[in-house]
Structure formats: structure tokens, C-alpha cells
N, C-alpha and C positions, 0 to 999 in steps of 0.2 A: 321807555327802554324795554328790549322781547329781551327774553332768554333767548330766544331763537338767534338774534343779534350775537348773544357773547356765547352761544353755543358754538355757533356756525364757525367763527376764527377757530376751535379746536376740533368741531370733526370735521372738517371740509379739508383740512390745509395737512401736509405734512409735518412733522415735527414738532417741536415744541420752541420759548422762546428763552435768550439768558437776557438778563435785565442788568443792567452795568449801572451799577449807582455812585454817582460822583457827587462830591462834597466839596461847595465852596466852604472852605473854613471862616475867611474873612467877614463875608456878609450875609453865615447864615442859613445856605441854600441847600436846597438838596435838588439833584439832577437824575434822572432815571429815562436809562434808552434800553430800548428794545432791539433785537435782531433774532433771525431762527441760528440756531444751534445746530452747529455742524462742527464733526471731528474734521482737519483739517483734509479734503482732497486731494490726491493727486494731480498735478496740471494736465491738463488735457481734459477734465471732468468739468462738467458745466458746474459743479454747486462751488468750485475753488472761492473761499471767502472776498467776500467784497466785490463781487463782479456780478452778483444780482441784480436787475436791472431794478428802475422803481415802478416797473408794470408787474414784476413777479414779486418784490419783495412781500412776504406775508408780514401779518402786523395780528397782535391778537388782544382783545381785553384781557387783563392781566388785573387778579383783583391784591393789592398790594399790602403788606401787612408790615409792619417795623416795630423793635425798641433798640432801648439804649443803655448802655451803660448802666445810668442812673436810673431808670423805670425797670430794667430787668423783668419785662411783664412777658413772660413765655405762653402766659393763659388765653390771653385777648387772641384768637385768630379769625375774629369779622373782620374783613378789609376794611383799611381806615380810608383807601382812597382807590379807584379803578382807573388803571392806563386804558385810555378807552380805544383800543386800536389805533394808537399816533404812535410815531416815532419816540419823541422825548416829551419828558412832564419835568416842571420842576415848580420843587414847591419852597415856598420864600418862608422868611422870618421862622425858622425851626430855631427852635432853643435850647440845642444840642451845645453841651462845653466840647471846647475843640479838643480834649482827651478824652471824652467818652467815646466809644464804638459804637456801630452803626450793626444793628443786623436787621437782613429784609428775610421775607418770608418765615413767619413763622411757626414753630413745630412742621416746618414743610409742608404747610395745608393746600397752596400752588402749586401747579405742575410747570413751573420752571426753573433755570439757574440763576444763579444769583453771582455778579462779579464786581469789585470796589476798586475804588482809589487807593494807591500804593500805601499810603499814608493810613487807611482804614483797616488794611487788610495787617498792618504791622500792628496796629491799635488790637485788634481780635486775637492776633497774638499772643504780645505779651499779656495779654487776660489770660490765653487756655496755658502759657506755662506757668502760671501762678498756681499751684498747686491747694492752695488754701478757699484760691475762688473760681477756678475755671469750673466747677457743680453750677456757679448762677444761670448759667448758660445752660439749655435744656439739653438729654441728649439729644434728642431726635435734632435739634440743632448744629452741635458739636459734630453728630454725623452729616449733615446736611454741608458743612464747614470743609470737612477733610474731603467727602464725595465731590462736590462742587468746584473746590479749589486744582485737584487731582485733574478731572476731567479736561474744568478750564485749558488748563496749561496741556493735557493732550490735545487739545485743538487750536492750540494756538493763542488763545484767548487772555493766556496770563503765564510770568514767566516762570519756567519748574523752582525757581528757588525761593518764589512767594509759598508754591504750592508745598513743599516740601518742607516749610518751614512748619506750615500748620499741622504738619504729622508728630512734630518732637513732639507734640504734650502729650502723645498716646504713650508714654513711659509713664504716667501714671494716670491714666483711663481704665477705668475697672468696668462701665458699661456694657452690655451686649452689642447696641445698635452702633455705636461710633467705631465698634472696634469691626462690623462686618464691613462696613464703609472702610474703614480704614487698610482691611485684609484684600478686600475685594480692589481697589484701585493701586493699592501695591504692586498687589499681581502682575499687571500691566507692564507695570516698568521690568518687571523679575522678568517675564517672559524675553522683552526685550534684549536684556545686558546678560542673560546668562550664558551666552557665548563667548561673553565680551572677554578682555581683559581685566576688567576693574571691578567681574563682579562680584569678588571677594568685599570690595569698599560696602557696596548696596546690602549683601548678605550680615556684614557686620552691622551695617546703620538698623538693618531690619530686627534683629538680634536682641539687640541693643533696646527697641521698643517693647519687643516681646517679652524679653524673661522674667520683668516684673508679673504681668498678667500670667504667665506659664505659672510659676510660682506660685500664684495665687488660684488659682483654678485647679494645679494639682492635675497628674496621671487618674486617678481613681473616678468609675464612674460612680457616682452614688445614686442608690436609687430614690431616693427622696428628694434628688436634685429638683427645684425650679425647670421648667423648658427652657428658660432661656441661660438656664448658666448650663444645659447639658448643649444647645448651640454653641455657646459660646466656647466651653472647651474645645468640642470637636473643632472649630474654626484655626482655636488660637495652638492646638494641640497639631493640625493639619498643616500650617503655616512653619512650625516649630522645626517639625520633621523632614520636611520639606527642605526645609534651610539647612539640614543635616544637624539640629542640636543634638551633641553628643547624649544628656540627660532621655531626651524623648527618642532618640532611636534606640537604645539600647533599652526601653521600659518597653518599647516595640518588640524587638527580637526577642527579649524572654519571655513578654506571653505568647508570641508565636511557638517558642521552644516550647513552651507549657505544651501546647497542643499540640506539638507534634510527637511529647512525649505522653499524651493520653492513649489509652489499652483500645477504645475506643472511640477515638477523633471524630468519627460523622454520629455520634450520639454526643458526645460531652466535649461541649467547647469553651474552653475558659477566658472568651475572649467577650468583653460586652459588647452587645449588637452597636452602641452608639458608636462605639471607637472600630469594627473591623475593618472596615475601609482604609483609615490609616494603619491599622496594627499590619494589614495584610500586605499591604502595598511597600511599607517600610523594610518589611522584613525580608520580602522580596529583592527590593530595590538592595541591599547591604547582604543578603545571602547571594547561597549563588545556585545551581543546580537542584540541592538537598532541598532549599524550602520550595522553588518551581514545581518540582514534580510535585511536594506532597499536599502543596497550592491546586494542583491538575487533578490530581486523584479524588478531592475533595469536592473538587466541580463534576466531577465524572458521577458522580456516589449520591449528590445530594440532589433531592428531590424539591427544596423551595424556590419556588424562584427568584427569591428576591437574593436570597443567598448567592445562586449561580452567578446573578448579574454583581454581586458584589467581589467575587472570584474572579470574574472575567475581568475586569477593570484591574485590578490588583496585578493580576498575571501581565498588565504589561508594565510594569515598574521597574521588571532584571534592567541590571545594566552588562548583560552578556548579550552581545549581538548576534550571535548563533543562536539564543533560545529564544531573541524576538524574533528574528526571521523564521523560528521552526513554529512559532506561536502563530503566525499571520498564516503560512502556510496551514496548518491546520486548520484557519478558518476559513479555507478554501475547498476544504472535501466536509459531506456528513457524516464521515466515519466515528468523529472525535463527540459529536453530542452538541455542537456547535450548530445553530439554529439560523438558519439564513439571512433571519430579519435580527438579529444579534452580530453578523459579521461585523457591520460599522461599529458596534463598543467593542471589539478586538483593533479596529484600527482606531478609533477613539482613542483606547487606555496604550497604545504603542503609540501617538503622538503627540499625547501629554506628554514625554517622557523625552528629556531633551537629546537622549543616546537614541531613541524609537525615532525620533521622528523623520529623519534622512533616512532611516531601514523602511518606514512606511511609503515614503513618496516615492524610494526607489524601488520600492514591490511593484508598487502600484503601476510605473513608466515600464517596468518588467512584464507584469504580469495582467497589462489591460484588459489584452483581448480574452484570456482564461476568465478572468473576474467576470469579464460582459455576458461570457456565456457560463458561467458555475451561476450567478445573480441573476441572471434572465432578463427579461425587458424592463423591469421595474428599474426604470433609470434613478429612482428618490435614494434606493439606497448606495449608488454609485457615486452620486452626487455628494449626499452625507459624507461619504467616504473624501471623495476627495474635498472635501471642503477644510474636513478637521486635519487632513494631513500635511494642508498647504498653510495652517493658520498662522503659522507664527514664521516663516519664512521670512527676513530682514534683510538679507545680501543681495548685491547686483548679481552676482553669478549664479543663484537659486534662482531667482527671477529669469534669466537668462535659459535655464532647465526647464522652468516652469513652460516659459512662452513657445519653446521649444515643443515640447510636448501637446501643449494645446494646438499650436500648429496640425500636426498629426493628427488630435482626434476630436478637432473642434465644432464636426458633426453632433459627434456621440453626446458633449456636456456642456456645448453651449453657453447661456448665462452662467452658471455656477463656475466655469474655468474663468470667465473673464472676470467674475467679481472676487477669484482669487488671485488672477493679477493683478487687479486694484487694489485688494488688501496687502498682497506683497509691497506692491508700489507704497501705498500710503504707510506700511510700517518703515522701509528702507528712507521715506520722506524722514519722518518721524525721528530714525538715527541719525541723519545727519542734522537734523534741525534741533533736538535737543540731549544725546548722549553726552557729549562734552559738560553742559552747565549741567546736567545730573552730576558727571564723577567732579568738575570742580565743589559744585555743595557739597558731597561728600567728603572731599578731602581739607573741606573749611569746619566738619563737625570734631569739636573737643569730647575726648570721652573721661570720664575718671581712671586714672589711672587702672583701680581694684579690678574694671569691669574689661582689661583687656585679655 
């Protein structure tokens, strides 16, 4: 056997592969298929799942690693066995008790996904809500679990209320890496429903995960902190505020107030560097004019860059749509200090911003032809541009504007408009395929009464 052999399946091919591992219970067996991993397409796209033919489908050595319940060996990561580029493996006489769990890949040493039988995946479960023993399970696992599962079910692969399920134990996960996984595939859904009607339900479910961890991590940065609990705040501190926790926006506001009551603000900031981003952006987002300007003035004055870009992003937080439409405008003339190859993190941090982001797209359908010629020929930053402004687009009738517009200047941007049709497409796929079974699981979640 070459390297060159189990090289060539991962650089030659695109993608990578998720490995479905099924469990006869009865007699034993363990079953493991391979496919590439794909989020679900749009129809009309050649990769739409299960319509690869068996001349394209790619197939990759896969070096395979497992324990169980009862061996809980997180250490062992030499593959105990290689899917040798075939479709399925299955391995006999395993002497797994039919309530032990099953977990493949381990500590994540593979570059692929990992998906189970209904019955395995409910077994992994109730392990991580047992509060007493869900630590047997490594993190890098436990995050491998929620990233994996999360994913899954965006492409189709598993259903959201499997995946959903393996988020409850993150009310009491104290980890760094499980909770980035856990913050980071959240997102996803957040960006989706926060138009929605329901998405009060998701913001409490999210809530509800968090404030133990919040709690525990504490506002304060310390400076003796470990690196990864000063990540780990900003994350779970980011996420906090974002959700509007009353606790964390108002710890936001008054150190911004701090500063905006220093004699000297561009010398003495009382904000620590790890947290400005949130502190800036919070206080933005819940002030109104008063902190904008004195947000502006500070970008005007200060001479770091790292600063400026951390101003810039912040300043698009307001939720006054006058001072984001005067904010973009300004990054359309040099008068302001506004740096050409910075205009995209001005439309950047306006469509993060779920009040920004229809003010961005509709500047943009506005104000093409100014942009084409204020940015010049360098089409990479127009592109940028419109790419972050169309990302979270979900409805037929945005799509509808979008195709509209492309129409008109599908000279000018070419591939990047059409792959923001496709991402429209595939998010608006996405709502109708699974927003329902997300707000049903939510409205099957029991809370403690204390915690409403």
C-alpha cells in the first residue's frame, strides 16, 4: 500500500467524506458508509444529493478510530481499521452491550463527519445529559458531537431534532472547544429564524444554555486569565449580548459610559482590549446618536489600526437606519478617514446587523454605478461587498430583488452574483425544509419554572 494511494483520495478530490455508521444490535455488527459531504443544493445544481453518478461518486481511505461506552479510550487515535476507498465496511462479532454508545473518530484525528443510527445517536445523548459523566467523553469529542450533529441535519443528513437534542447538555459544559462548536453552529440557525416569528422560542432555548456558562466566566477580563477561558468569554460573552441578555448589555453600556465619561478617551480607555468589540458594538447597538458619534470621533482621532478596524465593525451595530445609511454613505467619499480597501468592513459590520442588512443591499441596488466608479476596477472589493450583503437573504421575494438586479449588472459581477443566488436559494431551501421541526422542538423543550 503508497501513501501516495490514500494521499491522492484527499488531494485530488473535492471535499471531504461523512461516514454513517450503523449498528446491527442483534447480531453484533457494525456497518460504516461513506459519501462526500455536501450542504444540501439547490435543484437545478448538479451536486443536489444522491444524483452523483457511480463514475463521479468520489470514495476516500478513511482511517477509522472508535470506543465505547465501556472502554471510554479517548487516547488510542491509530486507526484500528482503514475504509479502503469502498462504499461500505462492516465489521462482525463486535462486542459492544446494546446500551453502550458508539463513538467514531477519535479526539477528531479524521478529516471527516461522522453520522449514527437513531438509536446510537439517542444512546450519546442521554450519556452527555448525565451531568456526573458526560466529562468521560473527551472534549474535542463532545465538540466533534454538537459540530457534526448541527451540520448533519443542515444538509440534510439527520433530523434537526436529533441534532438539537445534543445541544441540551451544553447547560452544563464548562469547556472552551465544545462551547465554540456549540456557539458557532448555533449561529446558523440564529441567522436564519431571526426574522422569523418564533424567534423569541430559539433566543430563549439559546438563553437558557448560556447563563450557566455566562455565570461562570463572569464580565471581568482578568489578566492572569488562561487563553482559552479569555476565548471562551469573549465567545460566550458575544453570543450573550447578541441575544440581548439584559445582565451583559447593560455591563456593556456602562463601560462604554466609563469612556465616554474619560477627560481624555483617545489616551485612557477603560475598556479591555479582549472585550471591545462586544463592549463597542453593544453599546452602539442599545444607544442611539450619543454613543455613534462619539464611536466616530474615536475612529477619526485614533491612530492604531487595529483599533480603527475594531471601530469600524462596531459602528455598524445602530439600529437607527438613518445613521446606517449615513455610515455607508460616508464610506463612499475619502473625506471621512475611510480607507477604500476598508469600505467592505463598513458594508461587512452593516450586514451583520439584521436592521443593516436590507439598508446594505438596498444601497448597494442604489448606488452601483457610484460604488463601480468611487472603488475603481478592482472588482475583488465589489464582489466582497456584495457577497456579505446578500448572505443571509431567506425569502422568495429578496431572491426575487436579488435576480432582478443581477439581471441588470451580470456583466459587472458575474460568478459572485450567481453564487449569491444560490446561497439565497439554498438558505430559502433550508426554511422550508426545516424551520417548522426547529420551532416544534422548541416548543416540546420543558424549562424550570425559576428559569423563566
Amino acid at each position: 500500500l503508497a501513501v501516495k494511494d490514500i494521499m491522492d483520495t484527499w488531494t485530488l478530490q473535492t471535499g471531504f467524506p461523512v461516514v454513517t455508521v450503523t449498528r446491527d444490535y442483534e447480531h453484533n455488527k457494525l456497518e460504516f458508509a461513506q459519501e462526500r459531504f455536501i450542504f444540501i443544493e439547490p435543484s437545478g445544481s448538479n451536486l443536489t444529493r444522491g444524483n452523483e453518478t457511480s463514475v463521479e461518486k468520489p470514495l476516500w481511505w478513511i482511517p477509522i478510530t472508535f470506543t465505547t461506552l465501556g472502554e471510554s479510550d479517548f487516547n488510542s487515535t491509530k486507526p484500528s481499521i482503514w475504509m479502503r476507498a469502498e462504499e461500505k465496511l462492516t465489521l462482525h462479532d463486535m462486542d459492544i452491550p446494546q446500551h453502550d454508545w458508539v463513538i467514531v473518530n477519535v479526539q477528531q484525528t479524521g478529516y471527516y463527519r461522522v453520522n449514527y443510527d437513531q438509536r446510537n445517536w439517542a444512546l450519546i445523548v442521554a450519556h452527555l445529559l448525565d451531568k456526573r459523566k458526560f466529562t468521560t467523553i473527551a472534549p474535542s469529542n463532545r465538540a466533534q458531537l454538537i459540530d457534526d450533529a448541527l451540520n448533519l441535519a443542515r444538509g440534510g443528513h439527520l433530523n434537526y431534532s436529533v441534532a438539537l437534542n445534543v445541544t441540551r447538555y451544553l447547560v452544563h459544559e464548562t469547556e472552551y472547544v465544545p462551547w465554540k462548536a456549540g456557539i458557532g453552529a448555533l449561529n446558523f440557525i440564529d441567522s436564519m429564524l431571526l426574522k422569523t416569528s418564533n424567534y423569541d422560542k430559539f433566543k430563549k432555548y439559546s438563553l437558557h444554555l448560556l447563563k450557566p456558562i455566562y455565570a461562570k466566566v463572569g464580565f471581568e477580563d482578568h489578566k492572569d486569565s488562561p487563553l482559552l477561558t479569555v476565548y471562551k468569554r469573549v465567545d460566550v460573552l458575544t453570543a450573550a449580548c447578541h441575544l440581548g441578555y439584559k445582565e451583559c448589555v447593560n455591563k456593556c453600556v456602562q463601560k462604554f459610559y466609563e469612556w465616554m465619561h474619560e477627560p481624555n478617551p483617545d489616551i485612557n480607555n477603560p475598556v479591555s482590549p479582549n472585550l471591545k468589540n462586544i463592549v463597542y458594538c453593544t453599546a452602539i447597538k442599545y444607544g442611539d446618536q450619543l454613543e455613534w458619534d462619539f464611536a466616530w470621533e474615536r475612529f477619526q482621532k485614533t491612530t492604531i489600526p487595529s483599533e480603527k478596524e475594531t471601530i469600524l465593525s462596531a459602528l455598524g451595530c445602530s439600529r437607527e437606519t438613518w445613521i446606517l445609511t449615513r455610515f455607508l454613505e460616508y464610506s463612499m467619499t475619502d473625506v471621512h478617514g475611510i480607507r477604500k480597501q476598508d469600505v467592505f468592513r463598513v458594508f461587512l459590520a452593516v450586514s451583520n446587523n439584521v436592521i443593516g442588512q436590507p439598508i446594505a443591499f438596498s444601497f448597494i441596488r442604489n448606488n452601483w454605478q457610484k460604488m463601480k466608479d468611487y472603488l475603481g476596477t478592482s472588482m475583488s472589493n465589489l464582489n466582497m461587498i456584495l457577497k456579505y450583503s446578500t448572505k443571509r437573504l431567506n425569502s422568495r421575494y429578496e431572491l426575487d430583488e436579488l435576480k432582478e438586479f443581477a439581471q441588470t449588472h451580470l456583466k459587472d459581477t458575474g460568478r459572485t452574483i450567481q453564487q449569491a443566488i444560490e446561497r439565497a436559494e439554498a438558505n430559502i431551501a433550508w426554511m422550508e425544509e426545516n424551520a417548522a421541526t426547529i420551532v416544534q422542538w422548541l416548543d416540546g423543550i420543558r424549562y424550570d419554572p425559576d428559569e423563566l
